[in-house]
N, C-alpha and C positions, 0 to 999 in steps of 0.2 A: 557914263559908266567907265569908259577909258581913263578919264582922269582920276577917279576913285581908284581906280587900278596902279595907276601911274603912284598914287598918293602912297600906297598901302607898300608897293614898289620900293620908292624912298626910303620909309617910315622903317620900314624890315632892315634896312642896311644902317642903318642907323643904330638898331638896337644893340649892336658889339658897344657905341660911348654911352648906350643910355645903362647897359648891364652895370658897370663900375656902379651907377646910383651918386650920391651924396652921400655916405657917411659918417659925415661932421652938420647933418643939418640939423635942425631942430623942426621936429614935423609937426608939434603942435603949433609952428609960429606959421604951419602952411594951412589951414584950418579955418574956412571963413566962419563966422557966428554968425555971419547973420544973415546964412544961408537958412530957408528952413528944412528941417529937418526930416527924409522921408515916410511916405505915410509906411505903418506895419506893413499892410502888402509888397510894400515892393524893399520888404527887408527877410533874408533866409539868415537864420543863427546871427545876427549879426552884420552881415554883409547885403552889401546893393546890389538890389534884382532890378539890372536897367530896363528902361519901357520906354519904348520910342513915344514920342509923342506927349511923354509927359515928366518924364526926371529932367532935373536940371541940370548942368553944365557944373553950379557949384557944389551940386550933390556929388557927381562925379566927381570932383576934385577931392572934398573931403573925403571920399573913401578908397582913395587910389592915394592919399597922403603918404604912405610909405613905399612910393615906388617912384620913381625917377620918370618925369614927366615932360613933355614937349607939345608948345602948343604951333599948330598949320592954321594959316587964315590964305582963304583965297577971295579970288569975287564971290563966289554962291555960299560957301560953309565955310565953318573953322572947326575944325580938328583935337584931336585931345591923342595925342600918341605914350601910352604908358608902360613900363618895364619894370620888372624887377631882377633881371637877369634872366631866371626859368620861366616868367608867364610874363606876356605879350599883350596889349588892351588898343585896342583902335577904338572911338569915338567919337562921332559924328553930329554937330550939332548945325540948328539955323542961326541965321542970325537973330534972334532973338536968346540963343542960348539954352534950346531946348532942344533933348535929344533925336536925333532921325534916326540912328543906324549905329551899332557897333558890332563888333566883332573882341572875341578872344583866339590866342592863338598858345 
């Protein structure tokens, strides 16, 4: 738990170079296809309703596509840390690339 802590720590100090974003990218060129696509339930208006234990890493990715993104890999997890300047995304995946834990801030 301290190291999640420590993680999150980092990740928050970081977010003043992740606010600026990218934009001159091209966000449909960050969009994998051939992710598949989440089930209805875990989609509200539109948007990813994360579920530990069962979204994937590239679902998150495709839906966080317009926000300035940074990935953490350690020994146990890798990390998914996302900004758009006003909202904040911590994501938590195994190594297999399935979610354990996230946080909004």
């Amino acid at each position: 738990m301290k190291k999640q802590s420590l993680l999150i720590s980092m990740l928050l100090s970081l977010s003043v170079l992740l606010a600026q974003g990218c934009s001159n990218s091209n966000f449909n060129s960050k969009i994998d296809h051939d992710c598949p696509y989440p089930p209805k339930e875990n989609l509200i208006n539109g948007h990813l309703k994360p579920e530990n234990g069962v979204t994937l890493k590239c679902q998150v990715k495709n839906f966080t596509n317009r926000m300035s993104c940074i990935e953490i890999i350690d020994e146990e997890d890798e990390g998914l840390f996302c900004s758009n300047g006003s909202k904040k995304a911590l994501f938590v995946f195994d190594k297999n690339d399935i979610l354990k834990n996230y946080k909004f801030y």
